[in-house]
N, C-alpha and C positions, 0 to 999 in steps of 0.2 A: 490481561497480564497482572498479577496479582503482585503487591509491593516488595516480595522477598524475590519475585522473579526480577525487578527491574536489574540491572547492569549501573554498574556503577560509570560516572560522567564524568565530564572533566569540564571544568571553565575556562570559554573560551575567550584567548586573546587575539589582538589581531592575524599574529602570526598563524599560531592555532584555526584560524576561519582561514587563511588562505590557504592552509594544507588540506582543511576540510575542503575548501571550495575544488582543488586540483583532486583530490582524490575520489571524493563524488564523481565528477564527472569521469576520470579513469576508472575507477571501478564498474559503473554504469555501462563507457561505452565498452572495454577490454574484459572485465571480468575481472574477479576478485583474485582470484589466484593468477593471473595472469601478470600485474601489474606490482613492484617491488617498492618499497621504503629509497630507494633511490629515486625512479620516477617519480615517484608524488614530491620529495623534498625540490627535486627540479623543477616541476613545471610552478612548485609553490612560490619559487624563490628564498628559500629557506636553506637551511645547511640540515647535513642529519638528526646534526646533537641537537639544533632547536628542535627538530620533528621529534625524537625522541624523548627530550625535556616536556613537552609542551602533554605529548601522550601517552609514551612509558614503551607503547610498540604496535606493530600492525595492526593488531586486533583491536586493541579501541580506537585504533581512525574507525576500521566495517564499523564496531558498534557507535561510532556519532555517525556514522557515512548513516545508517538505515535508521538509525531513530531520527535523524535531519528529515530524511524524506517521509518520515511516519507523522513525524506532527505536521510537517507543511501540509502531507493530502490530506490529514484533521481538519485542518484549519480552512483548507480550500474546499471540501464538501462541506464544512459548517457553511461556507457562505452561500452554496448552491441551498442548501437547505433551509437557508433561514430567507433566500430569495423566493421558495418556491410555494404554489397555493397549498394552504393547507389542510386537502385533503388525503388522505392515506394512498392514493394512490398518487398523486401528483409526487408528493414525497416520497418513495420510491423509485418513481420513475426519478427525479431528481438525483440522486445516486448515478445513475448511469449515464445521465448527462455532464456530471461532473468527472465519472471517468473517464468519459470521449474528451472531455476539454482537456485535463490532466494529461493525458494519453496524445493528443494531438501537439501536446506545449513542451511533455518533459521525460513522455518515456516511448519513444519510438521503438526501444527494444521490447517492450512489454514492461509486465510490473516487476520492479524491482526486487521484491519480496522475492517472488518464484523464482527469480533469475540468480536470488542468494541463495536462499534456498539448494538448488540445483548442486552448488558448490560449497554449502554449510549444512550439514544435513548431521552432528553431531549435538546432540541436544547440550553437551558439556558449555559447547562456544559459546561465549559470553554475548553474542548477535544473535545466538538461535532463539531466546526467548522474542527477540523483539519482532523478527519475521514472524513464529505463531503469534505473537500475541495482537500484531497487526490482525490476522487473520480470522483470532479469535472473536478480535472488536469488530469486524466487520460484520461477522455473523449474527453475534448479537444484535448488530446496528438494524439488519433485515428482518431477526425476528421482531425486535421489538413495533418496527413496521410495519409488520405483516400482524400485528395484533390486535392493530386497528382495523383490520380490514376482518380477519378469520380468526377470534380469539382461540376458539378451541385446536383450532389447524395451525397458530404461530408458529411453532418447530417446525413441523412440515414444508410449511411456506418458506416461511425464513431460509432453510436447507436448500429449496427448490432455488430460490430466486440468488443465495449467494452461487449455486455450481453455474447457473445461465451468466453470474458477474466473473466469476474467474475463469470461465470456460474462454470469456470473450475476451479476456484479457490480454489470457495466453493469445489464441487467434490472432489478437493484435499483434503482440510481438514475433508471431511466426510471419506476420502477414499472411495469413491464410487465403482469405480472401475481402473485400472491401468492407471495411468497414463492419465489422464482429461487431463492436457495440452499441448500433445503431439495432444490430438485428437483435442484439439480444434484446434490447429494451424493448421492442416492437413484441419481443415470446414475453418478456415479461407482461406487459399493459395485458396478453391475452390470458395469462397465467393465474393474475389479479382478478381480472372481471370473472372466470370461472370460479376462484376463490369465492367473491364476492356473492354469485349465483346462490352458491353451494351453503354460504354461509343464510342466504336469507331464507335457505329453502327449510333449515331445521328449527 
């Protein structure tokens, strides 16, 4: 997400974080169009006019609601990843270990992103940058990954191993069947080592 994309923020005050906190979670578990500028000021403890005051209107609670949960899963796979060994494959795999924990802790519905998405699908809305641009960064995050393992084949790889990450993710949140990210990670490691093959064979 390139700096003229971001969405403009608001600084938050207390109050401001309790509307954030009631509305993340209403958004998350009801859906974005589902849930009104009345509930969120209710469950925040807040009157309108502070909710109003504090954010100007619906649409930038969504845009602090998804950029909130953008930096935190930032910040929570930095720490998988700076936990894990440092070889290229380990730190990939790393990635999907952090989305099972994420995923086991905070998003029983699936990922948030795709679940806005679903119901944001105007590039105009001022949260649609931040859903792609999540998605964007994710991608990058795998090719760069995968560059260590198959420099010539990075794109490829990268492509491969993010559709096996959001394929599971969805899974998850449809509850498809047990445990999607566990199996992706298991295609992935086998994904990698034929990478890995294929890279030592040229």
């Amino acid at each position: 997400m390139g700096t003229t994309d971001r969405p403009r923020r608001i600084t938050m005050t207390p109050a401001a974080r309790r509307v954030l906190e009631a509305a993340g979670r209403l958004f998350y578990e009801r859906g974005i169009h589902a849930v009104g500028v009345d509930l969120i000021a209710a469950e925040a403890g807040v009157t309108k006019k502070t909710l109003y005051d504090r954010f100007g209107s619906k649409e930038q609670i969504v845009v602090e609601y998804l950029a909130d949960r953008d930096e935190r899963w930032r910040a929570f796979l930095a720490q998988h990843l700076d936990a894990a060994r440092p070889t290229p494959t380990a730190r990939v795999t790393a990635v999907f270990d952090a989305s099972r924990a994420w995923s086991a802790q905070y998003s029983s519905k699936g990922c948030s992103m795709v679940n806005a998405h679903a119901e944001i699908s105007d590039p105009a809305h001022p949260a649609y940058p931040i859903i792609t641009g999540q998605k964007q960064w994710m991608l990058d995050l795998f090719t760069d990954l995968a560059r260590d393992i198959d420099p010539d084949g990075a794109g490829r790889l990268g492509r491969t191993l993010m559709l096996l990450h959001e394929g599971a993710l969805v899974a998850h949140g449809l509850n498809s069947f047990p445990d999607p990210i566990g199996h992706a990670r298991e295609q992935a490691q086998a994904v990698l080592a034929a990478a890995e093959d294929s890279a030592a064979r040229r």
